[in-house]
N, C-alpha and C positions, 0 to 999 in steps of 0.2 A: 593707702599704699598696699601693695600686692606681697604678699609673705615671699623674702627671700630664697626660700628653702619651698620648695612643691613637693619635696618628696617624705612618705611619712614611713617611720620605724615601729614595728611592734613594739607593746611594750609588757614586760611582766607581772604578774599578780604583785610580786615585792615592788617594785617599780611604780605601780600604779599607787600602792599604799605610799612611798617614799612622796610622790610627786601630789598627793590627796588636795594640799592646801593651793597649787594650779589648779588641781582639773575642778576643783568648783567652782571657780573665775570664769564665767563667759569666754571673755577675753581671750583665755588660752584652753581652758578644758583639753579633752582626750585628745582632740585633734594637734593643738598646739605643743602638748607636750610630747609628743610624736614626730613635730617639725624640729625640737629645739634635739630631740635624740637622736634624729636624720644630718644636724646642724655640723658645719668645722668653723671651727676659728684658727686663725694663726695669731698667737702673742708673742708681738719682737718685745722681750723682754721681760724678765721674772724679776723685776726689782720692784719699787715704789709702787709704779702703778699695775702693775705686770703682777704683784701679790694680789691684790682687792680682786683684780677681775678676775685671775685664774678663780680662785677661790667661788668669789658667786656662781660662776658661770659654771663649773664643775655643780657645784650645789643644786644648780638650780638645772642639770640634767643634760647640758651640753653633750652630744655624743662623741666629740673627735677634738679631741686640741694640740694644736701644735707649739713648741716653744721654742725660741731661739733665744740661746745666750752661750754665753760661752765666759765666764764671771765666774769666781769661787765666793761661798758666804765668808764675808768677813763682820767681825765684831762694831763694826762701822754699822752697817747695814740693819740692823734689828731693831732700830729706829724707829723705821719707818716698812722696812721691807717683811711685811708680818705672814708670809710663807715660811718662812725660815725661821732658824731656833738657835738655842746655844748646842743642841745637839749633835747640829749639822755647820759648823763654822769649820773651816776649811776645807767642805765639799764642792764639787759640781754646783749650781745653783740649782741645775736643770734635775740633778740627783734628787738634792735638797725639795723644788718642787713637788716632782713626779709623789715623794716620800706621802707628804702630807695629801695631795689631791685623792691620791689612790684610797688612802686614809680615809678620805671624806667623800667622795663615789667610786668603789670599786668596781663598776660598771664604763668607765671613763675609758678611752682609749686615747693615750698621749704617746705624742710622735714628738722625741729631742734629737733639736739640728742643734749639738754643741759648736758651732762654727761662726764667725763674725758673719753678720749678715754684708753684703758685698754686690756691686753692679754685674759681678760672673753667677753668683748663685741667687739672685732675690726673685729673680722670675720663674723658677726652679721651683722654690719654697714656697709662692705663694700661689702658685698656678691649682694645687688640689684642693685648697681651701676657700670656705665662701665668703669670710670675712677675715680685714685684714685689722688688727687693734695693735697701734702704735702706742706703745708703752717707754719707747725712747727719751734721752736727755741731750739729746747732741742734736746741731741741726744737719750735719752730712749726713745721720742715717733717715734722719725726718724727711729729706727730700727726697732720699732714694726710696722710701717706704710711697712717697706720694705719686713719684713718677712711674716707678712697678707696678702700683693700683692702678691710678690711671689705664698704663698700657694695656691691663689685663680685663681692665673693667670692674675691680672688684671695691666694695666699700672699705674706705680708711676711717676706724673710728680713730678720732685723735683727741689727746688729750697730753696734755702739758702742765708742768707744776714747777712753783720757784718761792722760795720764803713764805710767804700768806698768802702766794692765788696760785691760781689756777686756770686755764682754759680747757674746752671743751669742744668737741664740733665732731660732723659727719660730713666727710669730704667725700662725694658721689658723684662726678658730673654724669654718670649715665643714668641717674636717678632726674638732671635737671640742675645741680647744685654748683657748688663752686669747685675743685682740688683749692690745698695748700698754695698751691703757687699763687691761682687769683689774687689770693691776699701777701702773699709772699715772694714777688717774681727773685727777688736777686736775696741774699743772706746777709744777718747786718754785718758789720766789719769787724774780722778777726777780735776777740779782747773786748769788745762793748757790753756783751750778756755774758755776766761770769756763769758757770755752771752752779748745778748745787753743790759740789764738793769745795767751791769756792768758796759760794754766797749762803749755803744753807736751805735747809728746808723743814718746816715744821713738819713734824713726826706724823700726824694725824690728816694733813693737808691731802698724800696721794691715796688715802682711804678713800675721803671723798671723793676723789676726780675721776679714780681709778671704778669705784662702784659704781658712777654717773657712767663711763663706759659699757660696765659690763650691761646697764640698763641699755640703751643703745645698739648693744647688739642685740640681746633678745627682741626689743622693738622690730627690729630689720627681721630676723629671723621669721616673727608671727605676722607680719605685717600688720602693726598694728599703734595706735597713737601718731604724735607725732614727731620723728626722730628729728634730729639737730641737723637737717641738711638745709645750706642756704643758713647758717644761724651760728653762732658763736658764742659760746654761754663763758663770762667773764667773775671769777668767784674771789672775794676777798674773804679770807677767816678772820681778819683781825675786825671788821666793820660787821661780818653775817653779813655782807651782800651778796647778792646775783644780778647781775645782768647780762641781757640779752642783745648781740648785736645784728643786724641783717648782712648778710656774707652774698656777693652777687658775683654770679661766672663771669670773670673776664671772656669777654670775647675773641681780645688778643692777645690772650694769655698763651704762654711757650710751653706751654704743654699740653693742656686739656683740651687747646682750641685745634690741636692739630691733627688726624688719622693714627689709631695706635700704632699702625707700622711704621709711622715715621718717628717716635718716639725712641730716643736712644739714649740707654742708664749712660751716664756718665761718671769721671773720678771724681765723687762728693765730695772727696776728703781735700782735693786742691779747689773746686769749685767753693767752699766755704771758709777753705784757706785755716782750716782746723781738723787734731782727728776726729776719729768720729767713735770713739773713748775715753772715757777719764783716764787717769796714768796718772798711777801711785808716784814714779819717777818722770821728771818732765825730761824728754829729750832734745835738745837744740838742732836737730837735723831737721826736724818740720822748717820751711822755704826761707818764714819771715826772719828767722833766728841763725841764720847760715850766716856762718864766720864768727858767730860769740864766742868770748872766751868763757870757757866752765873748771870749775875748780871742786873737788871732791870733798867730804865733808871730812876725810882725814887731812889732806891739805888746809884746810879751814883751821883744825885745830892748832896743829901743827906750827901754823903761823901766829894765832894767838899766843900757845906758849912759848913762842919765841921773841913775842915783844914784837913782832913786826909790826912800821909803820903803814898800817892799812885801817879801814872804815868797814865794820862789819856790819851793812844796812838790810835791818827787818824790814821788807815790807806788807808786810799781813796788816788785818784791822787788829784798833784798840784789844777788840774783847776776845782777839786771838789771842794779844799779848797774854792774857791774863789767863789762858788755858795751858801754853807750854810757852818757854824763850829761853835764848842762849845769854847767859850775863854781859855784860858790856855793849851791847849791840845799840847801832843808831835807829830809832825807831820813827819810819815816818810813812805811814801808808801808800800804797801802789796810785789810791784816785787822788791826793793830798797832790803826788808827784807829776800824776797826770794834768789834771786843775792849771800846777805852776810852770808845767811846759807848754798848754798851751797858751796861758795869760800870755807867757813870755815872748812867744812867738806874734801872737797879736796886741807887742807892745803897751804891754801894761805891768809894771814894775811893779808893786808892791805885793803882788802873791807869790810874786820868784822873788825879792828879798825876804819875806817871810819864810816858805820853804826849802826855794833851793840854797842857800845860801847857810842852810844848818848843816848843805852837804861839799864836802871840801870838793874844789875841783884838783888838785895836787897831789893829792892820795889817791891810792889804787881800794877801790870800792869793792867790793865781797858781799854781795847781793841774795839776800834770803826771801822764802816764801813759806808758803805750806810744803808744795812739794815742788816746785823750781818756775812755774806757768807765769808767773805775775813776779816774779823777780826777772825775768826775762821781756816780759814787755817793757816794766819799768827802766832795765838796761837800754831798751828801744827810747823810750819815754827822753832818759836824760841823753843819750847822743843827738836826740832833736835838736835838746836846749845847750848843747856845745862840747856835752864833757865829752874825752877823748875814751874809744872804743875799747884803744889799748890798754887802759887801765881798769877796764871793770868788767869783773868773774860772775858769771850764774853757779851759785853752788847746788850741785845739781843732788837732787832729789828734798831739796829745802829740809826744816825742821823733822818732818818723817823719816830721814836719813839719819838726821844726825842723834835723834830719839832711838831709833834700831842700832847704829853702829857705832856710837862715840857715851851716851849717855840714857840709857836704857832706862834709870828712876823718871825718865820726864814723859806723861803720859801720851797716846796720837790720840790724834781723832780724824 
């Protein structure tokens, strides 16, 4: 494959010493480290994977990096997001970044778009750069990062990360390859792939995925080995496996197969039918959730200490419970209720006597979460299976509210 980058940068006596352990690599020598100095990347995102790569990619002598985020460090975050510190927790991410990069190549030249990436500015952003490294968690920005490449022509290195795996790949179809879409035409359904703030993610998992990236760009940069296009690398931590899948260009695929001028970003955020951010506080304005009733975590209390006859249903997992919970609360997981609404609709009784039936229909229900996401579906969940709309509240901003504004000893996470 032909080095992405033709154009080569001087480079310095210090420089040349910094970079010693390349240039006596064939592989990359003077020349190469000349293209990786010439080189831009743009990284949507300074979090999980968006720390590994900045970091090598700086290191390893990247001349121009762009960041996009617009996130503050929080004490969540340190995780897994190892740019970041306790020094820097309730900064800029992009602050936070830049701090440590500079730190580590002061020769680095970093451009921050603090701004949501967006179908008005993504072709904007990525048009001066010659690689584009999707470091995102949501699928509305994962399409609009696929569909912008595409138009533009530019490589999408992607990579994704969820509890123990990870995926991996180089979406190029001007190289030959597939785009995201090939494998991905339409987004699965609202609520089916909970997020990591949901479902979690092992600490150390976006090191790897995210350093498999940063390898991947330099590949493309030096033109050299062979990069992940057409290929789909599938990684379990908890097994140490790897696998390799073969990724083929749809032909008819709705985006790569068509003229980049007829390619048009569209609203991700309704085409996925999700935002395209986590949210500390969930809001019930998003489509599917219009017309819920939501009740504040002072009303919440309010009504407990007044004896009212109401049902105050957890529905987080088990090993949630056992991190933070409100006393008295009925506790019955989000997929437990999911499971028994759809037994119940495909006539089969005993996982809705088991489940639903722990939950009164007569009582007005008071619905908790982490932070309101999954108490909201589940309010979806049980109007399936009959109960009435009017009686049941999304408390909105779940447990995380009610830990900052009602009882501050109970720790977040």
């Amino acid at each position: 494959m032909q080095p992405l980058v033709a154009s080569l940068a001087d480079l310095s006596n210090e420089e040349i010493k910094r970079y010693s352990r390349h240039l006596i690599m064939p592989e990359v020598g003077i020349e190469g480290q000349r293209r990786l100095k010439a080189a831009s990347v743009l990284l949507i995102g300074t979090g999980g994977l968006g720390s590994p790569t900045a970091l090598y990619l700086a290191a390893a002598g990247i001349g121009r990096m762009g960041l996009v985020d617009y996130d503050v460090v929080d004490a969540t975050n340190l995780q897994r997001q190892v740019i970041h510190g306790i020094s820097t927790v309730g900064l800029s991410k992009l602050d936070s970044a830049e701090k440590r990069l500079r730190d580590l190549n002061p020769d680095l030249v970093i451009e921050k778009y603090n701004v949501p990436l967006t179908s008005d500015n993504a072709l904007e952003l990525f048009a001066p750069y010659d690689i584009i490294i999707d470091g995102t968690d949501n699928f509305p920005t994962r399409y609009l990062v696929n569909d912008a490449c595409v138009k533009l022509g530019k490589p999408n290195v992607y990579g994704s990360i969820f509890r123990f795996e990870g995926q991996l790949s180089v979406f190029y179809p001007q190289a030959g390859g597939p785009c995201y879409r090939c494998m991905f035409p339409e987004p699965p359904p609202p609520g089916l792939v909970p997020s990591c703030a949901e479902g979690g993610v092992l600490g150390i998992l976006p090191g790897t995925v995210g350093t498999m990236q940063a390898t991947e760009a330099i590949k493309l940069i030096l033109g050299i080995g062979q990069p992940m296009i057409g290929r789909m690398l599938l990684y379990d931590a908890l097994d140490m496996e790897f696998n390799t899948l073969k990724v083929r260009r749809n032909p008819e695929c709705p985006v790569c197969s068509r003229p980049a001028a007829e390619i048009e970003l569209i609203d991700y955020e309704q085409f996925c039918g999700m935002p395209a951010h986590d949210r500390s506080s969930f809001t019930t304005l998003e489509p599917e959730y219009a017309g819920m009733h939501e009740i504040s975590v002072q009303e919440l209390k309010a009504q407990m200490e007044a004896g009212a006859d109401v049902v105050v249903l957890d529905v987080r997992d088990p090993h949630e419970w056992e991190i933070a919970a409100i006393d008295g609360t009925l506790r019955i997981p989000k997929g437990d209720i999911q499971q028994a609404k759809n037994a119940l609709l495909a006539g089969r009784k005993l996982y809705e006597e088991t489940v639903l039936a722990r939950i009164p229909k007569d009582k007005v229900l008071l619905v908790h979460c982490r932070s309101g996401k999954r108490s909201a579906d589940s309010i979806n969940f049980l109007k399936e299976a009959g109960y009435d709309a009017d009686k049941m509240f999304n408390v909105a901003g779940g447990i995380l509210a009610w830990a900052k504004e009602i009882d501050p000893t109970l720790p977040t996470y």
